[in-house]
C-alpha positions as CSV (number, residue, x, y, z in Angstrom):
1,X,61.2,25.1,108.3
2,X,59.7,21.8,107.4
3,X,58.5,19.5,109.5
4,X,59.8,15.8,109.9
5,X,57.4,13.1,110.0
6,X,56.1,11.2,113.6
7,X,58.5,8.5,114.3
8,X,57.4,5.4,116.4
9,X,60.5,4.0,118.3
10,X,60.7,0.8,119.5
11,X,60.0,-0.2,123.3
12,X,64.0,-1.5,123.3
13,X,65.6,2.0,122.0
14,X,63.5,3.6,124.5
15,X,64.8,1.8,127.3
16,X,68.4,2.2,125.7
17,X,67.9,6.0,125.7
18,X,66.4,6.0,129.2
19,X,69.5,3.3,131.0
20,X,72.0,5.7,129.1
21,X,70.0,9.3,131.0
22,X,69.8,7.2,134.5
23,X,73.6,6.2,134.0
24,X,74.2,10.5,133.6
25,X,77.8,10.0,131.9
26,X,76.4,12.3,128.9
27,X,73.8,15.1,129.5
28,X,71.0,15.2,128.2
29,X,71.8,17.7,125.6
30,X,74.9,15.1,124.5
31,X,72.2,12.0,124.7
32,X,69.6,13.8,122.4
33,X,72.1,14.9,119.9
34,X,73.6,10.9,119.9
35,X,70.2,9.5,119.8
36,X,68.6,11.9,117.3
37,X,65.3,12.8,120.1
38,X,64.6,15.7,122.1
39,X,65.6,16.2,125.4
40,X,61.7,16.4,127.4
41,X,61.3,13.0,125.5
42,X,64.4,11.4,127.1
43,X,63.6,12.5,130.4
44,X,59.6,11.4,129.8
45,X,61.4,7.8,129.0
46,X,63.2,8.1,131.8
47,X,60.7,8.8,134.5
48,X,58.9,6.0,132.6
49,X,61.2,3.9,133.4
50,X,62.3,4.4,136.8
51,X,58.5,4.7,137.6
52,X,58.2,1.1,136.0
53,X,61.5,-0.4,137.0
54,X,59.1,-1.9,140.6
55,X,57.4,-3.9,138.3
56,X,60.3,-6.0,137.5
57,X,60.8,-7.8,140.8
58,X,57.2,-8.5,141.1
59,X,55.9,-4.9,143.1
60,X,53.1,-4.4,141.3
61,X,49.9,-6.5,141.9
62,X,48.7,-8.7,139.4
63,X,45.7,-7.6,137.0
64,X,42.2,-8.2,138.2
65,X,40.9,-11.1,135.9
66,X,38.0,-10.2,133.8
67,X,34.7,-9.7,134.8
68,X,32.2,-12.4,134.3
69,X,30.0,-11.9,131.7
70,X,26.5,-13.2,132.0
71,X,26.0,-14.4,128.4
72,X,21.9,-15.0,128.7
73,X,21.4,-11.5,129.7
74,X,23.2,-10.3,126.5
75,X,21.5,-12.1,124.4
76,X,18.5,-11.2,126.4
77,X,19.3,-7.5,125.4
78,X,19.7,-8.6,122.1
79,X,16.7,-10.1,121.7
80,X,14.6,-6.8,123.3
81,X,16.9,-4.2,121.0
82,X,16.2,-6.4,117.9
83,X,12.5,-6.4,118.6
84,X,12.4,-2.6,119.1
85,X,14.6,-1.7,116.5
86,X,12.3,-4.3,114.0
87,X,9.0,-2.2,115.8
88,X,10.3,0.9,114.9
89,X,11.2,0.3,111.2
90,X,7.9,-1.2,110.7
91,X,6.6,1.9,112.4
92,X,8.3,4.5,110.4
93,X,7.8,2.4,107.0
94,X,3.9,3.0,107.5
95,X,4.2,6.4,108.0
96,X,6.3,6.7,105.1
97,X,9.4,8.2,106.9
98,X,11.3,5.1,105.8
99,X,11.6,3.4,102.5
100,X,10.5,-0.4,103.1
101,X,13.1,-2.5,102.0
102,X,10.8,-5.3,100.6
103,X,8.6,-6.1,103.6
C-alpha cells in the first residue's frame, strides 16, 4: 500500500467541510467520501470551528500588545557578549586551541 503525500488544505475548504458536518444532512462517513478526508479530520475541523465560532461576534478578548522592549539594555547585552566572546577568542588563540584568524 503506498502512501499519498501530506496535503495542506485551505482555511476556506476546511470551514466548508466543517459548516457541511455541523449542518449533519450527510454523515460523516458520506462527508469524508465527498470531500476526499478522513472522518477524525472532519470532526477535528469541526470542533475547531464551533470552539472558534465565539470569536466572531467579538467573545474573545483582544491580544495583549507587545511587550516593551528596552532597547539600551539590548544593546547593553550586546556590548558585554561581544566583549566576552572577543576575550575568549583571544584567549584560546594564545593557547593555541584556536586558529587566529589574522589578529
Amino acid at each position: 500500500m503506498t502512501r499519498r503525500p501530506r496535503r495542506n488544505h485551505s482555511p476556506a475548504f476546511k470551514a466548508k467541510v466543517a459548516l457541511a458536518a455541523i449542518r449533519g444532512e450527510k454523515t460523516l462517513a458520506e462527508l469524508a467520501e465527498q470531500f476526499d478526508v478522513h472522518p477524525n479530520q472532519i470532526t477535528q475541523w469541526r470542533s475547531q470551528l464551533l470552539d472558534g465560532a465565539s470569536g466572531v461576534f467579538g467573545a474573545v478578548a483582544p491580544a495583549e500588545a507587545a511587550p516593551v522592549v528596552d532597547v539600551k539594555s539590548l544593546h547593553a547585552k550586546i556590548g558585554e557578549l561581544t566583549l566576552e566572546n572577543d576575550f575568549l577568542s583571544g584567549a584560546l588563540g594564545k593557547a593555541g586551541l584556536l586558529p587566529s584568524a589574522g589578529r
